[in-house]
C-alpha positions as CSV (number, residue, x, y, z in Angstrom):
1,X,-28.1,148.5,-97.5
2,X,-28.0,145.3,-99.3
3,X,-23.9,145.3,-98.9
4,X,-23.9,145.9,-95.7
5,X,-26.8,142.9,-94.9
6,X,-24.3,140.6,-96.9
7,X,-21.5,141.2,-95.0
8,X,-23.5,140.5,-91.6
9,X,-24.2,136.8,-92.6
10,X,-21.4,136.7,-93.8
11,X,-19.4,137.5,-90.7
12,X,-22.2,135.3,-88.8
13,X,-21.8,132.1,-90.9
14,X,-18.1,132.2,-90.1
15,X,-18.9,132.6,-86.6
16,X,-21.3,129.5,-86.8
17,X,-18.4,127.8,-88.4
18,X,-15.9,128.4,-85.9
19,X,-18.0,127.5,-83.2
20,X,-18.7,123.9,-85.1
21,X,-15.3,123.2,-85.3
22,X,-14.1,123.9,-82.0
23,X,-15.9,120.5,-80.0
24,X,-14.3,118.8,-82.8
25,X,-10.9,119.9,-82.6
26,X,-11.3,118.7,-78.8
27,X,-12.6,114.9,-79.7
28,X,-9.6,114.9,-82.5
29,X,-7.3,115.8,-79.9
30,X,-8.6,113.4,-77.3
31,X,-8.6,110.7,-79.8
32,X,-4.7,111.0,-80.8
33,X,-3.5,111.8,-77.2
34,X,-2.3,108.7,-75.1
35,X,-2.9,108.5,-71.4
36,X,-0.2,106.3,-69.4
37,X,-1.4,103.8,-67.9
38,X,0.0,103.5,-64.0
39,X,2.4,100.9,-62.9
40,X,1.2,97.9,-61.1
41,X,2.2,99.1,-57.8
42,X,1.7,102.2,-58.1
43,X,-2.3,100.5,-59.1
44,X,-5.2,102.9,-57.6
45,X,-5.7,101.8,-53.9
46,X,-9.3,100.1,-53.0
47,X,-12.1,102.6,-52.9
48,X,-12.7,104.0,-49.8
49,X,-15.9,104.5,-49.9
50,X,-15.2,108.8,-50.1
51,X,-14.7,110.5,-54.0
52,X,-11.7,113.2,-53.6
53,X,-13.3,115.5,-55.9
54,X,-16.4,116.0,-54.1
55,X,-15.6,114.7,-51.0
56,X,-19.4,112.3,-51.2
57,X,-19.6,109.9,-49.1
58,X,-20.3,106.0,-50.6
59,X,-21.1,103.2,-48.4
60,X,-19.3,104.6,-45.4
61,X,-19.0,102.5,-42.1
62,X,-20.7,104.4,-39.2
63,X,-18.3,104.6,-36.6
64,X,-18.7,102.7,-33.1
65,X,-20.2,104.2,-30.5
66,X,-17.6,105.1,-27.3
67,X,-17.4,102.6,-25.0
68,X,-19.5,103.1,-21.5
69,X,-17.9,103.3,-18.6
70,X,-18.3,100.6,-16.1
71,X,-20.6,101.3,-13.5
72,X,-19.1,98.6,-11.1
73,X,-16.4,99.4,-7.9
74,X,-13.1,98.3,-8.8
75,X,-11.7,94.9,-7.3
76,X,-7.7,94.6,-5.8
77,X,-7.6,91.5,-3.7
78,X,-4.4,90.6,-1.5
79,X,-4.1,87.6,0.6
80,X,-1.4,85.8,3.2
81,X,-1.1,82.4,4.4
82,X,0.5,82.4,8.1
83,X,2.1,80.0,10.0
84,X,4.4,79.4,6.5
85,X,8.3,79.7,7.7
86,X,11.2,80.9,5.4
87,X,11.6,77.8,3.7
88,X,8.0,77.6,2.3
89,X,6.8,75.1,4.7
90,X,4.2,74.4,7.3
91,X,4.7,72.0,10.6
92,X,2.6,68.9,9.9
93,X,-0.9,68.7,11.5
94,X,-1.2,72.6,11.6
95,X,-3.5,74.4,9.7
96,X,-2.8,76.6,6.7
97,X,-4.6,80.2,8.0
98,X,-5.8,82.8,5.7
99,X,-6.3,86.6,6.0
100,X,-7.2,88.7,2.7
101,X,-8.4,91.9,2.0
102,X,-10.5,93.1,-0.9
103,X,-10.4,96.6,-1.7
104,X,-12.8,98.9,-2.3
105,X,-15.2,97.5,0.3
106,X,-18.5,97.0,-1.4
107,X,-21.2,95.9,1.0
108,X,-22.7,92.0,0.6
109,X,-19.8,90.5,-1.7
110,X,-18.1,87.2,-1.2
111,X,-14.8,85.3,-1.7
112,X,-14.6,81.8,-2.9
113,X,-11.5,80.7,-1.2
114,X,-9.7,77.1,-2.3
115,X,-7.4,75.2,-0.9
116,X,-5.0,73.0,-3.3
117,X,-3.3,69.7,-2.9
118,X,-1.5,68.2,-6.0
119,X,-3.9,69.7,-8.5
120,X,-6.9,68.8,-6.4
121,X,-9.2,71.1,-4.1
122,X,-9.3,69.5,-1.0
123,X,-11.0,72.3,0.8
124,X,-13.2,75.3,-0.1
125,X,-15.3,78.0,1.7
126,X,-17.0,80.9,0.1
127,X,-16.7,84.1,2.9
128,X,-17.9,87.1,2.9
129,X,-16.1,90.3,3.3
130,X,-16.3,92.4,6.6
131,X,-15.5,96.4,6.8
132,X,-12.7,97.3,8.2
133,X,-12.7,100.0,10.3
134,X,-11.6,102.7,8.9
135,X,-10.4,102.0,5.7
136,X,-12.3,101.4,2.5
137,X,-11.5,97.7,2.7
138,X,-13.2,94.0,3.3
139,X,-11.6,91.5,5.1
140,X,-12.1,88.0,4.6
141,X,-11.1,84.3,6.5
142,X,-10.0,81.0,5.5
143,X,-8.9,77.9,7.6
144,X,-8.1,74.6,6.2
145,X,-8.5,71.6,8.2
146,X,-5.1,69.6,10.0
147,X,-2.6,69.4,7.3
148,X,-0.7,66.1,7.4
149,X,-0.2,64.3,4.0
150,X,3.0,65.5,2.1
151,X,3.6,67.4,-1.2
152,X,2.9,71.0,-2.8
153,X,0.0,73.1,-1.1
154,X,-1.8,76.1,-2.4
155,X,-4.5,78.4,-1.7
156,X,-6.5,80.3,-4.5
157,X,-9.3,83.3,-3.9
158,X,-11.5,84.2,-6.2
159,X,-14.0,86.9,-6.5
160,X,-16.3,86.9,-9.2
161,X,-17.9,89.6,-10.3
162,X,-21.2,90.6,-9.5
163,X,-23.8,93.5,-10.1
164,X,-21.8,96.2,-7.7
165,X,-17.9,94.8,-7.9
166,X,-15.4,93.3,-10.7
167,X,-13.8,90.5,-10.2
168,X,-10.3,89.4,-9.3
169,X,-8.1,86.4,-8.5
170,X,-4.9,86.0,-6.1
171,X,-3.1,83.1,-5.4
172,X,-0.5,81.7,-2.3
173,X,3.0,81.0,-3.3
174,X,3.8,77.1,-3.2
175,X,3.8,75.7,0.4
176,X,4.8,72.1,1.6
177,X,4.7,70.3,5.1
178,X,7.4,69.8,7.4
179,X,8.2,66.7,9.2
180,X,10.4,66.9,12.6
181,X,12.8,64.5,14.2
182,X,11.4,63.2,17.3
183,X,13.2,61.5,20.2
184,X,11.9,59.7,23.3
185,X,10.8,62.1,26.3
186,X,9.6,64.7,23.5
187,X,5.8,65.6,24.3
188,X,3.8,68.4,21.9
189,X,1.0,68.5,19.6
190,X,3.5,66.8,16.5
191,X,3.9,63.7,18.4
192,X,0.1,63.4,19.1
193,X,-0.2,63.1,15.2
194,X,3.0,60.7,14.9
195,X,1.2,58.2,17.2
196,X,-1.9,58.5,15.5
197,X,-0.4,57.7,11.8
198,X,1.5,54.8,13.7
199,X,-1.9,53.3,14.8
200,X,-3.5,54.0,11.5
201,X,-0.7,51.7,10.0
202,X,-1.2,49.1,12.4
203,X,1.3,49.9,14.9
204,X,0.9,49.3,18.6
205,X,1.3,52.8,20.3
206,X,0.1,55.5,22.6
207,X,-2.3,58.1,21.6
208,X,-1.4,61.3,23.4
209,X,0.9,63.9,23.0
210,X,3.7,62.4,25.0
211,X,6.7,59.6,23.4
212,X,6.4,57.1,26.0
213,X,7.6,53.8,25.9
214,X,4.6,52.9,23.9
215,X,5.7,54.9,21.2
216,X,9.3,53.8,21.3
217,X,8.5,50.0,20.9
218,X,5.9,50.9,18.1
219,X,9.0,52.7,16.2
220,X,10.9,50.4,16.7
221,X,8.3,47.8,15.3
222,X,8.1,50.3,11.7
223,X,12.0,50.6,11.6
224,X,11.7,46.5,11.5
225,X,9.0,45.8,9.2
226,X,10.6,48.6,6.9
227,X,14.3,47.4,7.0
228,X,15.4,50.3,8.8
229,X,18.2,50.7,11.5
230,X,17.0,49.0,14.6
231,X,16.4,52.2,17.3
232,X,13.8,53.9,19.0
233,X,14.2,57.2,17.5
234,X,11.9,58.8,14.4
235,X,12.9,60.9,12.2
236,X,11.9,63.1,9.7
237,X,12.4,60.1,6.7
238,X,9.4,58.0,9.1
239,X,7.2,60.4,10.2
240,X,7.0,61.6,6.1
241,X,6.5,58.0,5.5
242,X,3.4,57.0,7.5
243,X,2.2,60.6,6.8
244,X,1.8,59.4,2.8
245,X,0.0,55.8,4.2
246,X,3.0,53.7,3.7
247,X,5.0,51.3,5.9
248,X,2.7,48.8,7.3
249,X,3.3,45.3,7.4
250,X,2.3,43.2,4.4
251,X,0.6,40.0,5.6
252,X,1.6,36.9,4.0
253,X,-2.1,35.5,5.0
254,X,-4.1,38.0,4.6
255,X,-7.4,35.3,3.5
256,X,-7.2,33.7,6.9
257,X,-9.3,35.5,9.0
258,X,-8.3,36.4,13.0
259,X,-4.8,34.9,13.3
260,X,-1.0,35.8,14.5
261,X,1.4,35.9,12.1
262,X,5.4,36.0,13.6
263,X,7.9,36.8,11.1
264,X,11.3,35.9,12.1
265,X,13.6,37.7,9.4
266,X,12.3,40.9,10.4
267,X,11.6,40.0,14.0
268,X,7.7,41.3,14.4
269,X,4.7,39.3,15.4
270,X,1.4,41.0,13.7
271,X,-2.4,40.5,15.2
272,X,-4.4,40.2,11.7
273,X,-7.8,40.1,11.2
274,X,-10.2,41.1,8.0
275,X,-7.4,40.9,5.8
276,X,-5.4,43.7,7.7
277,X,-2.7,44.4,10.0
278,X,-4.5,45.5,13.2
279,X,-1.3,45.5,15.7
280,X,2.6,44.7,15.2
281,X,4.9,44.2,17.6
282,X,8.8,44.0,17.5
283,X,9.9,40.9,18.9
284,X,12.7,38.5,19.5
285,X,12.7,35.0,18.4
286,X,14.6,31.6,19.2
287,X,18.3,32.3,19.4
288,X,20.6,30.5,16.4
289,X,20.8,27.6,19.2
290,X,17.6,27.1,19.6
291,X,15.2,28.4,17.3
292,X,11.5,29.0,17.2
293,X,9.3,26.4,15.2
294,X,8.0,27.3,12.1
295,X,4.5,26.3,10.4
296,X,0.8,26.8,11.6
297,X,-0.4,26.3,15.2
298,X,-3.1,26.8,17.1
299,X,-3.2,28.4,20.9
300,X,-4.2,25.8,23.1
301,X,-3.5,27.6,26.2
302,X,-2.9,31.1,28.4
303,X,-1.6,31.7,31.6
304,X,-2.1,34.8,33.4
305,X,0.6,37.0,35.2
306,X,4.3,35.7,35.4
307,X,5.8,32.5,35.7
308,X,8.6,30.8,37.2
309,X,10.7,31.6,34.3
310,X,10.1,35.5,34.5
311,X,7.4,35.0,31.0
312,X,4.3,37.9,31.7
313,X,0.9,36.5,30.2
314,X,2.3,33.7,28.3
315,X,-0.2,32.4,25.7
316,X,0.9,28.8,24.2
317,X,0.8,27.6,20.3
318,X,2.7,24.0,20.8
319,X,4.6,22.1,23.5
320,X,6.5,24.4,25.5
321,X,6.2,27.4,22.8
322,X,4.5,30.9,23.4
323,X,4.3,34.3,23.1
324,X,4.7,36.1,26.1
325,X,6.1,39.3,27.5
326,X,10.0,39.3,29.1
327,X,12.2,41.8,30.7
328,X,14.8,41.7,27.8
329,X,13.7,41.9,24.6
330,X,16.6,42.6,21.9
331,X,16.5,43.8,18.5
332,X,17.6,40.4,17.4
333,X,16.4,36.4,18.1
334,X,17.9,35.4,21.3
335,X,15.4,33.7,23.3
336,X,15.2,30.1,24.3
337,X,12.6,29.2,21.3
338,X,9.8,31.4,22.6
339,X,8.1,34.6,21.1
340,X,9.2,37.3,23.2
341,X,7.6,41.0,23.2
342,X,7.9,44.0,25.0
343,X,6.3,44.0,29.0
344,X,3.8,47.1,28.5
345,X,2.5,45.4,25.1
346,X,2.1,42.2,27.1
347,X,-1.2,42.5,28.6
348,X,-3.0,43.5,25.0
349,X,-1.9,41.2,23.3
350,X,-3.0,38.3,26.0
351,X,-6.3,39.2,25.6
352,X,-6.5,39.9,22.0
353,X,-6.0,36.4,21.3
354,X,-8.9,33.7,21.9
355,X,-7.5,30.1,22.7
356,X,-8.4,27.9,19.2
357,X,-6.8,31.1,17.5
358,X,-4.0,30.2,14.2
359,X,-0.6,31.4,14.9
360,X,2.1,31.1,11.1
361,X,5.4,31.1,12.0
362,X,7.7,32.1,8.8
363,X,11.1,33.4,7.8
């Protein structure tokens, strides 16, 4: 019995030994073992945020929610500007007309619709959109007003979006205006708005629709004041011209109040008053033999109807010297000294001047 006990602690103490010395074969080992160390870029990426072993989740961003739908109708807009021709422009004093379309037709919405000169709205309206019938689509208007002045035109709609439709934007192509040749005899709505621009630049002319002889003595008083070839026709180079707000007479006394100014290089006598040009007139001076005085008069005298000597409501500045109107009236000085105009301008300009009146006579 007491063998056998010593050989069962014996057998456990060597038990309890091994046991001992197996957690230390395990640190000797982990202590003379060498772990490489990775290469820098090969360096363990940036946490992100998820452990591989276990797959627990550290500071993990919550993804977004899914974007909701939008409740609005859809907005497709299409416009055209008529009266345009093929080469992009538009016959001056017409008006640029709009028809556009906005599709899906949602009841109540509205169009802010621009028109665009050089950069600058010169005209806007804000329309709203009627059904059409039978199609799932608005229809809105715009007009502009006359269009006269040149360079580049545009027209932009615009709807914003609102509670029940998105927005959208369409724009015109690039339009310009064009300006015709006219000829004496012609009579439509473009020659209406040539006369009109001649007055407005201080041009003696008719105001209708028809190129009478009114008009043709007021061109050629512009082709004269403007250096031009001496003719009764306008072109397309003129009509441009006064359209911008150019080619009126520059008075060389503008400070002086109601007075006649007669300009015998360019052959046109002008009716001034506040500074401005009210009325020129072509004219024809004294002939290289004898010439017209020059200096500053003052009318003394009118005489009503014609003379002896064929002059039509002559009104006198010195001596034997007036302006008065004649059968012949060329595009250069050929009369005998006097200031000759046109017969239908004769009348007017009679009564425009008051006797006491100043009258400059200049090259």
């Amino acid at each position: 019995m007491i063998g056998r006990r010593r050989v069962s602690l014996l057998v456990s103490g060597a038990i309890v030994v091994a046991l001992m010395a197996v957690p230390s074969m395990a640190v000797a080992q982990k202590a003379t073992t060498t772990t490489p160390l990775p290469a820098p870029e090969q360096a363990t990426p940036p946490s992100t945020g998820v452990t591989g072993a276990t797959g627990t989740a550290t500071n993990a961003a919550p993804k977004p929610p899914p974007p909701k739908p939008d409740p609005r109708a859809p907005a497709h807009m299409s416009m055209k500007v008529h009266g345009i021709h093929r080469d992009g422009k538009l016959m001056v004093g017409k008006r640029a007309r709009v028809t556009g379309y906005l599709r899906p037709f949602v009841e109540g919405q509205h169009v802010r619709v621009s028109l665009v000169h050089h950069g600058k709205v010169v005209r806007k309206l804000n329309p709203e959109t009627k059904k059409v019938h039978g199609a799932d689509k608005g229809v809105f208007h715009f007009k502009s007003m006359d269009l006269v002045k040149p360079g580049t035109y545009k027209v932009i709609a615009n709807h914003e979006r609102t509670a029940d439709q998105r927005g959208a934007v369409t724009r015109s192509k690039k339009f310009r205006i064009r300006y015709p040749d006219l000829d004496p005899g012609n009579r439509n709505s473009e020659v209406k708005v040539f006369n009109q621009l001649l007055s407005k630049q201080g041009f003696f002319t008719s105001h209708g629709k028809k190129y009478n002889v009114r008009t043709e003595w007021a061109v050629m008083a512009f082709r004269k004041t403007n250096g031009m070839k001496r003719t009764f026709n306008a072109n397309a180079e003129i009509f441009k011209k006064l359209a911008s707000g150019h080619g009126k007479y520059n008075l060389k006394y503008p400070g002086k109040g109601k007075h006649v100014e007669v300009d015998i290089s360019k052959q046109v006598m002008v009716l001034a008053n506040h500074g401005k040009p009210q009325h020129t007139f072509a004219v024809s001076t004294g002939a290289p033999a004898t010439p017209t005085i020059r200096g500053h008069y003052r009318f003394y005298r009118k005489d009503a109807g014609y003379n002896s000597l064929g002059m039509y409501y002559s009104v006198y500045f010195h001596g034997g010297y007036a302006t008065h109107g004649y059968h012949s009236v060329p595009t250069y000085n050929a009369s005998h000294g006097c200031v000759r105009n046109p017969i239908p301008d004769s009348i007017f300009i009679y009564n425009w001047i008051d006797l006491g009146d100043s009258i400059y006579v200049y090259d």
